[in-house]
C-alpha positions as CSV (number, residue, x, y, z in Angstrom):
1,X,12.6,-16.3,26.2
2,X,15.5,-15.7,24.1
3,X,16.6,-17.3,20.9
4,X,19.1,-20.0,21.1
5,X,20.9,-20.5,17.8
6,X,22.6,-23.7,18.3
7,X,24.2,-25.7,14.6
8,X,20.9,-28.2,15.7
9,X,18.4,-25.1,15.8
10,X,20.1,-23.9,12.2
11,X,19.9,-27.5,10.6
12,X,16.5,-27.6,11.8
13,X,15.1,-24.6,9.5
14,X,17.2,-25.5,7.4
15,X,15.5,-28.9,6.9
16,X,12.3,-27.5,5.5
17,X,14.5,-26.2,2.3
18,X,14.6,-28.8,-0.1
19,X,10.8,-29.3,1.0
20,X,9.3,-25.7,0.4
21,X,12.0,-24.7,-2.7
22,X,10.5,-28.0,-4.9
23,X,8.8,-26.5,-7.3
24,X,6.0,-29.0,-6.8
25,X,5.1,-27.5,-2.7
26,X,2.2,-25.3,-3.0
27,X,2.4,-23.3,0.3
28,X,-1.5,-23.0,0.4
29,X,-4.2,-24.6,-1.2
30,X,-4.9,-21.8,-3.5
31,X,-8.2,-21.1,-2.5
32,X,-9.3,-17.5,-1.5
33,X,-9.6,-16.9,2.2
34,X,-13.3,-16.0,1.7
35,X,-16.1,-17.6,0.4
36,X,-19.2,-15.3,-0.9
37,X,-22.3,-17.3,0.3
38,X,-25.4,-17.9,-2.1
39,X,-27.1,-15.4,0.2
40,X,-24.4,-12.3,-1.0
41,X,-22.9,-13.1,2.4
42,X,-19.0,-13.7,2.9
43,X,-17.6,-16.2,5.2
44,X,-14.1,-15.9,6.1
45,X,-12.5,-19.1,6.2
46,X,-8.4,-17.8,6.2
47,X,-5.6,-19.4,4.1
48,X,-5.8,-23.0,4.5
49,X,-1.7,-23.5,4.3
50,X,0.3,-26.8,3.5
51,X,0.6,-29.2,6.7
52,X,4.4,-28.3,6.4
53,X,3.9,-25.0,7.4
54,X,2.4,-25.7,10.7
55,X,5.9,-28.7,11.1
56,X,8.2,-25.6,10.3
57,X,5.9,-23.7,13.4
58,X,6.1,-26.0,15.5
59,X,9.9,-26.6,14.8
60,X,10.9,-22.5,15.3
61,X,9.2,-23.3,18.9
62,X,10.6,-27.0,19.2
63,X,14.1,-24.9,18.7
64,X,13.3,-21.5,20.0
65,X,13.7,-19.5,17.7
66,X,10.4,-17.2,17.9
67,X,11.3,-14.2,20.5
68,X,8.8,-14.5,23.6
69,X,10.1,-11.8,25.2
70,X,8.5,-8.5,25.4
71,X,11.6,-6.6,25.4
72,X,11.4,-7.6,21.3
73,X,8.7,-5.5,19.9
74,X,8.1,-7.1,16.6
75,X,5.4,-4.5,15.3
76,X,8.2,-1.8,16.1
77,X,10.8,-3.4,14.3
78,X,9.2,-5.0,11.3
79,X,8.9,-1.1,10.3
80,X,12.9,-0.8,10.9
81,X,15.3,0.5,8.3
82,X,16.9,-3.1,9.2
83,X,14.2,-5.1,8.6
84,X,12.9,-3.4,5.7
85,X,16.1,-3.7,4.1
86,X,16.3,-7.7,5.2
87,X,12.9,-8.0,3.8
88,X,13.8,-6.1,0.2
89,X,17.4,-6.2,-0.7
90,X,18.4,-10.9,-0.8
91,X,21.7,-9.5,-0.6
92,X,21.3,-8.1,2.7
93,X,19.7,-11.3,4.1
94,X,22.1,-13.1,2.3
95,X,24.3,-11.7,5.3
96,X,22.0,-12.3,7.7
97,X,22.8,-13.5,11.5
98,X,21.1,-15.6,13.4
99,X,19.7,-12.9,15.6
100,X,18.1,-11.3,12.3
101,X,16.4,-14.5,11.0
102,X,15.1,-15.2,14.0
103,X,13.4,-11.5,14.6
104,X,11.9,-12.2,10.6
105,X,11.1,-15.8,11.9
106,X,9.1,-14.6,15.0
107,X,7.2,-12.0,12.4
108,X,6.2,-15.0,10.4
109,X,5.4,-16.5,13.6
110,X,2.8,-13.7,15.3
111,X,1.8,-11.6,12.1
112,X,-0.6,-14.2,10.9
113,X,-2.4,-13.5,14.1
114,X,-3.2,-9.9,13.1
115,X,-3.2,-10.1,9.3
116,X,-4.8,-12.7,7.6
117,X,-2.2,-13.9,4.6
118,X,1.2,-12.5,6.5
119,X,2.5,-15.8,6.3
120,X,1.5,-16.1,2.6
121,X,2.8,-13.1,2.2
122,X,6.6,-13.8,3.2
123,X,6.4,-17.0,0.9
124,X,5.1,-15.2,-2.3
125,X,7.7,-12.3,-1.5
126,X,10.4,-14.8,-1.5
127,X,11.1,-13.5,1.3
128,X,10.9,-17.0,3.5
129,X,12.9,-19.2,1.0
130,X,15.6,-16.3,1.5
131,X,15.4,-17.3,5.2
132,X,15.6,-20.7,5.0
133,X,18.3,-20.6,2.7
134,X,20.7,-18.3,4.7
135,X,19.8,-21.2,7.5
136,X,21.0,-23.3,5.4
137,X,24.5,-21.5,5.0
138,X,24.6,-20.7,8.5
139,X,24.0,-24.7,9.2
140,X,26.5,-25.5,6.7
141,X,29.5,-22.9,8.3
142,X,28.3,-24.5,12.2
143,X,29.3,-28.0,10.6
């Protein structure tokens, strides 16, 4: 499946702005993903995220914006000179289309699969405020 960016799919990111940019959100709990046991042993537990991370999952599916299709190899193209330079330079996503959010979108998405933290990762980069504000704009051009 393809991405649909409809004005509803944009406003519907968007949405999750005001909530994840108060300064008061915490996008985790804070505790460490593993927990040494009294034994010397580690359990891994993972990053225990804020409920409103799994609504604003639930909501790129709900809206389609995570690539399904194999044709988009995410691995492949997180290591791009584009999506490097969507991931360091806020100008650059600051221009961002549709079609580029929702290839960083569908990393944040799948990555947490493979590497523990990759979600916690795009929030302490900035990197997914940056996305949900150029959503936002986006939203606010459709009308």
């Amino acid at each position: 499946m393809r991405p649909q960016f409809t004005p509803e799919a944009l406003r519907a990111v968007a949405a999750f702005l005001p909530v994840m940019a108060d300064p008061a959100f915490r996008f985790t709990d804070g505790q460490p993903p593993a927990v040494v046991l009294p034994d010397g042993g580690v359990q891994m537990r993972g990053y225990a995220y804020d409920p409103q991370v799994a609504r604003l999952l639930r909501t790129l599916d709900e809206f389609g914006w995570v690539y399904g299709d194999e044709r988009f190899q995410w691995p492949q193209w997180a290591q791009s000179p584009e999506a490097r330079a969507l991931r360091d330079d806020p100008a650059v996503l600051a221009r961002a289309t549709p079609a580029q959010l929702a290839r960083l979108l569908t990393i944040f998405a799948r990555q947490e699969r493979f590497n523990d933290g990759a979600r916690l990762g795009f929030w302490e980069s900035g990197l997914l405020l940056g996305i949900l504000r150029r959503a936002a704009a986006l939203a606010d051009a459709a009308g």
